[in-house]
VOGU-3710 file (C-alpha; in Angstrom, 3 decimals, decimal comma):
1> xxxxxxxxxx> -25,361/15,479/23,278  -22,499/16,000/20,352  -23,391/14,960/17,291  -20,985/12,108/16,131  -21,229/12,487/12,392  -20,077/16,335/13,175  -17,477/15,344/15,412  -15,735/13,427/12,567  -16,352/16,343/10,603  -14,148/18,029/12,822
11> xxxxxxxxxx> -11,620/15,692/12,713  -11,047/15,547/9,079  -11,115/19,384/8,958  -8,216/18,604/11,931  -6,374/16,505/9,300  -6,917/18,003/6,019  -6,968/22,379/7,039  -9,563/23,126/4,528  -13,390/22,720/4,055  -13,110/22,085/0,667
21> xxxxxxxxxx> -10,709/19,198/1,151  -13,164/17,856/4,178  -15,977/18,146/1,489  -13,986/15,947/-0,955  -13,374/13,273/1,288  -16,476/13,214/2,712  -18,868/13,494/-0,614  -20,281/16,659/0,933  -20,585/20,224/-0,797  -18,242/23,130/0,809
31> xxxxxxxxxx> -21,206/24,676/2,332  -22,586/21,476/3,600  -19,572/20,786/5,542  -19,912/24,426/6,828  -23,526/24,279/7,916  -22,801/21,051/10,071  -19,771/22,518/11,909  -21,776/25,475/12,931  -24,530/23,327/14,355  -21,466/21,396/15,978
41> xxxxxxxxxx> -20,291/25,027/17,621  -23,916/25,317/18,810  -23,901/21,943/20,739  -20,807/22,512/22,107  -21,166/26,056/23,056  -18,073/27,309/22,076  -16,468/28,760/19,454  -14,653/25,968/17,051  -13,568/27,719/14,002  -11,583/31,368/13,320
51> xxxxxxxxxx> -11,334/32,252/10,168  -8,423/32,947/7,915  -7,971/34,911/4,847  -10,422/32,746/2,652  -9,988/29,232/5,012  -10,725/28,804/8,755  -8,536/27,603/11,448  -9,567/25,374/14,526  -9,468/27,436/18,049  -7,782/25,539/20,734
61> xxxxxxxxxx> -11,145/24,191/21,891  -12,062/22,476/18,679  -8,251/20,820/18,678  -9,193/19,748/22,083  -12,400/18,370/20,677  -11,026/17,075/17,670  -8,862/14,525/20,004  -11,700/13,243/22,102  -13,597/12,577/18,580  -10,889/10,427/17,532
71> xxxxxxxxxx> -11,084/8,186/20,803  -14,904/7,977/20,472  -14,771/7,094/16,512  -12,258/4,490/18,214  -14,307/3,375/20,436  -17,336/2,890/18,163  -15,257/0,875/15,435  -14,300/-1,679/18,722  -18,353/-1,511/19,494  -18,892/-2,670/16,297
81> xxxxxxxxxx> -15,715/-5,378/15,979  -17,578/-6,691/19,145  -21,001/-6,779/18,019  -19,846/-8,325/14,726  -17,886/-11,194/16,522  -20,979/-12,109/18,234  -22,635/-13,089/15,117  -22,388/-16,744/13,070  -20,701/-15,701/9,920  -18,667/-13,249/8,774
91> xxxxxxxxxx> -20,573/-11,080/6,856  -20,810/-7,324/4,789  -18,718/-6,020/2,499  -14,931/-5,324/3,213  -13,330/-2,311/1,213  -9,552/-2,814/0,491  -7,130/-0,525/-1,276  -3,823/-1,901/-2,413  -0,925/-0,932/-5,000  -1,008/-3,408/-8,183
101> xxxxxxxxxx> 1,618/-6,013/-7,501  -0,486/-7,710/-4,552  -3,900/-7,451/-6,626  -1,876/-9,420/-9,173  -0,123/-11,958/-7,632  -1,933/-12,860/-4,361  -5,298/-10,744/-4,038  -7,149/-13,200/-6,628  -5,868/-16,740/-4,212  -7,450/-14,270/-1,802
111> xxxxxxxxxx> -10,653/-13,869/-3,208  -10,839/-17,925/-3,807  -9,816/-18,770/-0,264  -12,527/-15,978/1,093  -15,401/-17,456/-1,360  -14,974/-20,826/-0,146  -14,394/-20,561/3,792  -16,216/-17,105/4,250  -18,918/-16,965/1,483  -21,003/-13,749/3,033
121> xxxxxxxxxx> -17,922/-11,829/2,863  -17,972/-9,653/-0,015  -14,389/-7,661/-0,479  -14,428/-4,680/-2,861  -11,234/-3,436/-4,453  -9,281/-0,459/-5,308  -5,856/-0,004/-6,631  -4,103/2,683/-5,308  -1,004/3,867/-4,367  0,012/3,888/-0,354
131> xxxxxxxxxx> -0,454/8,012/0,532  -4,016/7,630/-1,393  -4,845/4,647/0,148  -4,009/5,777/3,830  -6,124/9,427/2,892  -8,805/6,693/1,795  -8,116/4,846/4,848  -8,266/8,022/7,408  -11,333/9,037/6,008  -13,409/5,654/6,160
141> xxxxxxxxxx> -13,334/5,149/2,160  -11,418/1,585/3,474  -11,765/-0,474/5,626  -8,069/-2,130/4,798  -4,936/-1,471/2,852  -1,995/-2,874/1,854  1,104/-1,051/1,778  4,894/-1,479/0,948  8,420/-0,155/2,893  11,482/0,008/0,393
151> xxxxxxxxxx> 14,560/-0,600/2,080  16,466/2,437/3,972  12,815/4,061/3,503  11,024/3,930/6,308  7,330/4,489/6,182  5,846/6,957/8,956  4,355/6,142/12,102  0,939/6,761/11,900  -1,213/7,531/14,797  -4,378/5,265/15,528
161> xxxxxxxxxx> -3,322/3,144/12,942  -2,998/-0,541/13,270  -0,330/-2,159/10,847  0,553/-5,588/10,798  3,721/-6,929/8,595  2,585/-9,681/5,913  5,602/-10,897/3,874  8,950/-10,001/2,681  9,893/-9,831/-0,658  13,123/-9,864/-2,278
171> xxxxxxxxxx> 13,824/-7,585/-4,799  15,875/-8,325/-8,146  17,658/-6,973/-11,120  16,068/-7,876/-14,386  17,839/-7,934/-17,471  16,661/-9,161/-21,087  17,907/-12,904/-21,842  19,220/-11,482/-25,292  19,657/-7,633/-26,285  22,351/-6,395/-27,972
181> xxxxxxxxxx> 22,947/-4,052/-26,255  23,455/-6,122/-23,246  27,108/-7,856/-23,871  27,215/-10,947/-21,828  30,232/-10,032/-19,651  27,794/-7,538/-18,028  26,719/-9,460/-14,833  26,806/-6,705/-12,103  24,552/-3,502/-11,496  27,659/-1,571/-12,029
191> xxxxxxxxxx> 28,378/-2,985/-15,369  24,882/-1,236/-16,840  25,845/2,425/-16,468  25,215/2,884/-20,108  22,029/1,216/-20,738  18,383/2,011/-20,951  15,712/1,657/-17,451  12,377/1,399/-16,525  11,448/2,835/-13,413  8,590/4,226/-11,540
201> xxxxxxxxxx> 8,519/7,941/-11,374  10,820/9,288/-8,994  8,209/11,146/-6,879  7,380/7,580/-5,484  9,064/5,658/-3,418  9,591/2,924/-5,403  11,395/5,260/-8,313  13,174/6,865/-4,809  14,630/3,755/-3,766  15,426/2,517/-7,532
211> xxxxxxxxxx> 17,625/5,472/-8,564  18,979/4,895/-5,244  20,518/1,860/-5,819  21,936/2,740/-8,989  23,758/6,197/-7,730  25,236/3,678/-4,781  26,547/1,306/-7,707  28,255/4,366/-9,336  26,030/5,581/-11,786  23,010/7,783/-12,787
221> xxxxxxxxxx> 20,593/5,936/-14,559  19,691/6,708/-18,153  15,534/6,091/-17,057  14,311/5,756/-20,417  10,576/4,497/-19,564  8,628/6,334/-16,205  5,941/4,101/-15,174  4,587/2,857/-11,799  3,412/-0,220/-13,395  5,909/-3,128/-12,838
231> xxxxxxxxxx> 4,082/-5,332/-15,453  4,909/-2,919/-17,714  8,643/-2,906/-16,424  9,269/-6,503/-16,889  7,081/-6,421/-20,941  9,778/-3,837/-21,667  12,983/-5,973/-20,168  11,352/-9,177/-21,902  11,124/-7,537/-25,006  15,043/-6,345/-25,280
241> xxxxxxxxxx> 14,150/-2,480/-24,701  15,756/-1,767/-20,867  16,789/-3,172/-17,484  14,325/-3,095/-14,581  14,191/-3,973/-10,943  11,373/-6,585/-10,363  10,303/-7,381/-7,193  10,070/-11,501/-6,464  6,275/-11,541/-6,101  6,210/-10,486/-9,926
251> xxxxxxxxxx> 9,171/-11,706/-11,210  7,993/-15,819/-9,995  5,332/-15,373/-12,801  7,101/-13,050/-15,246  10,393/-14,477/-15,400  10,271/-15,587/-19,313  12,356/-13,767/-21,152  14,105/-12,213/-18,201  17,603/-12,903/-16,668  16,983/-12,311/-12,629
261> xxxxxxxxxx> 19,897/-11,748/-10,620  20,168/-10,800/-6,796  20,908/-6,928/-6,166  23,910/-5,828/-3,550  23,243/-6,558/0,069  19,986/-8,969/-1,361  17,177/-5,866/-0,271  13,733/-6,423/-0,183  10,261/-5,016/0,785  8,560/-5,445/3,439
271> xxxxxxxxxx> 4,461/-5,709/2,569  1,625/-4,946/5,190  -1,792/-4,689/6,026  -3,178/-1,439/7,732  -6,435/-0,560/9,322  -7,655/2,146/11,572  -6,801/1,039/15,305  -10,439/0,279/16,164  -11,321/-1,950/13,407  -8,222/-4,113/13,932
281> xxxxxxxxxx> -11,050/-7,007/15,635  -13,378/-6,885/13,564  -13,778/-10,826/12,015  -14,070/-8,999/8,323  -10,584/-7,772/8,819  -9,224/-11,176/10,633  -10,560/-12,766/8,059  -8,876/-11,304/5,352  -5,923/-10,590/7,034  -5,175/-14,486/7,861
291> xxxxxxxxxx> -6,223/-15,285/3,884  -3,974/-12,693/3,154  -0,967/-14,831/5,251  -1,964/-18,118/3,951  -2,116/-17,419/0,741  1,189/-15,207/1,028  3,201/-18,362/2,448  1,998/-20,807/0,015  3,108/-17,998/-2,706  6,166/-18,692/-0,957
301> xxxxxxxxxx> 5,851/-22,387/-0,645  5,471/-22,184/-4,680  9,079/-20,347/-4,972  10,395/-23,522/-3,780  9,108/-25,458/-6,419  9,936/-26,228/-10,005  7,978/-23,092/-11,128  9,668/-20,774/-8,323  12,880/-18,768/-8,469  16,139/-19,398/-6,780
311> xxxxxxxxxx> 19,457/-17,023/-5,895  22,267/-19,202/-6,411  25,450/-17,347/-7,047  24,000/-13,889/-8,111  21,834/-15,434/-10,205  18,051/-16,099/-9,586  17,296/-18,963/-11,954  14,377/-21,440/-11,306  14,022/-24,761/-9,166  14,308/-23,712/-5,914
321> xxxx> 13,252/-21,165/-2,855  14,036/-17,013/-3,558  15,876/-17,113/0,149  19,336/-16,047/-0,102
//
């Protein structure tokens, strides 16, 4: 009989091409993850590995072998879904990995709705960006993460993965309510050519998309601040120092300071949930996923509200809902 645990040792050596990447992952040592593929080769009888200068390469019988692990993993993480839906309460602890806008605005309503209606569900969190958290996710680190697709910026399809959309959220222009820099005949994207930004690197897709929209409004922006932190974005706008875009799901809460006003062609981000395809049943993962969407459409519920946001005109002021 094959040795599971070694058959997903396979697999990740599959994904990642080197043991000492497999060993990260995995919390192993190099020669750990070495020793436990050549037991694998014994059970199977056949040679798995070839080696290559100073890495290894998988023959075409260990790719073959490497698929049929993936649909057994599968298959066990439905085993378990099943076996966990057959019990009272929905119980253990569910890891999540996210980027930082969600943990701030929704993940703590999250937390409260979880403690109250499923109080032997524990949830651990880590904020991370989305390649790290689907390497995290591939590997069994998480259970769950949450991602984001900029518009014109298609995320890729990923096999055996299970994604499922959450919300949409519009992203704005922010501008300081007083600078002087900032002349108040300047109401359009095109009119600040000349003026300082914050944006997230441009390695991410976030900073991608950003720089983006200024080059298709005429200009190169003069990115004075690099950060991937949009908290940090919106302290600098509020404080008279650049321009930022600030997605809704921030800007409802950070909007002091701040003149918000719609962007050409009103884009947004789409935000989802992602989980390996066999765990998609499990009641953890239902669980969080539908406090996740309740707590997402009263977030949206609040916009309409005197404390929400409003486009009216190319301006977002407050009142009334984000929608266009």
């Amino acid at each position: 009989m094959l040795n599971v645990p070694r058959l997903r040792i396979l697999l990740e050596l599959q994904r990642r091409g080197t043991l000492a990447e497999v060993a990260r992952v995995m919390s192993y040592t190099p020669s750990a993850v070495s020793q436990q593929l050549s037991l694998l080769e014994k059970e199977s009888g056949v040679r798995l590995l070839e080696p290559v200068g100073r890495g290894v390469t998988l023959t075409d019988a260990a790719i073959g072998l490497a698929a049929h692990a993936e649909i057994v993993l599968r298959q066990l993480e439905e085993a378990e879904a099943d076996l966990a839906s057959a019990q009272s309460a929905v119980q253990g602890t569910l890891r999540v990995a996210s980027f930082q806008t969600v943990v701030f605005a929704i993940v703590p309503a999250v937390l409260d709705l979880l403690a109250a209606e499923e109080p032997s569900l524990t949830v651990e969190f880590d904020q991370l960006q989305v390649v790290a958290a689907y390497d995290g996710l591939l590997s069994h680190s998480f259970d769950l993460i949450l991602g984001e697709e900029y518009p014109g910026m298609p995320e890729p399809v990923r096999a055996n993965i299970d994604r499922a959309d959450l919300a949409v959220d519009p992203l704005l222009l922010a501008v300081p309510s007083e600078a002087a820099w900032l002349p108040s005949a300047r109401t359009d994207l095109a009119g600040l050519f000349d003026v300082p930004w914050a944006m997230d690197p441009p390695d991410s897709a976030t900073g991608t998309w950003a720089r983006s929209v200024c080059r298709a409004a005429g200009f190169e922006p003069r990115v004075r601040f690099v950060s991937p932190d949009p908290l940090m974005h919106a302290h600098l706008v509020r404080t008279g120092h650049a321009a930022a875009f600030i997605p809704a799901l921030i800007a409802a809460n950070q909007s002091d300071g701040l003149d918000l006003r719609a962007l050409p062609g009103r884009p947004d981000r789409t935000i989802y949930t992602a989980v390996r395809a066999g765990r998609g049943g499990h009641p953890a993962i239902r669980a969080f996923r539908a406090a996740l969407a309740s707590t997402a459409a009263a977030r949206t519920s609040e916009w309409n509200t005197a404390d929400g946001l409003r486009i009216q005109n190319g301006l977002v002021t407050p009142e009334t809902s984000l929608a266009p």
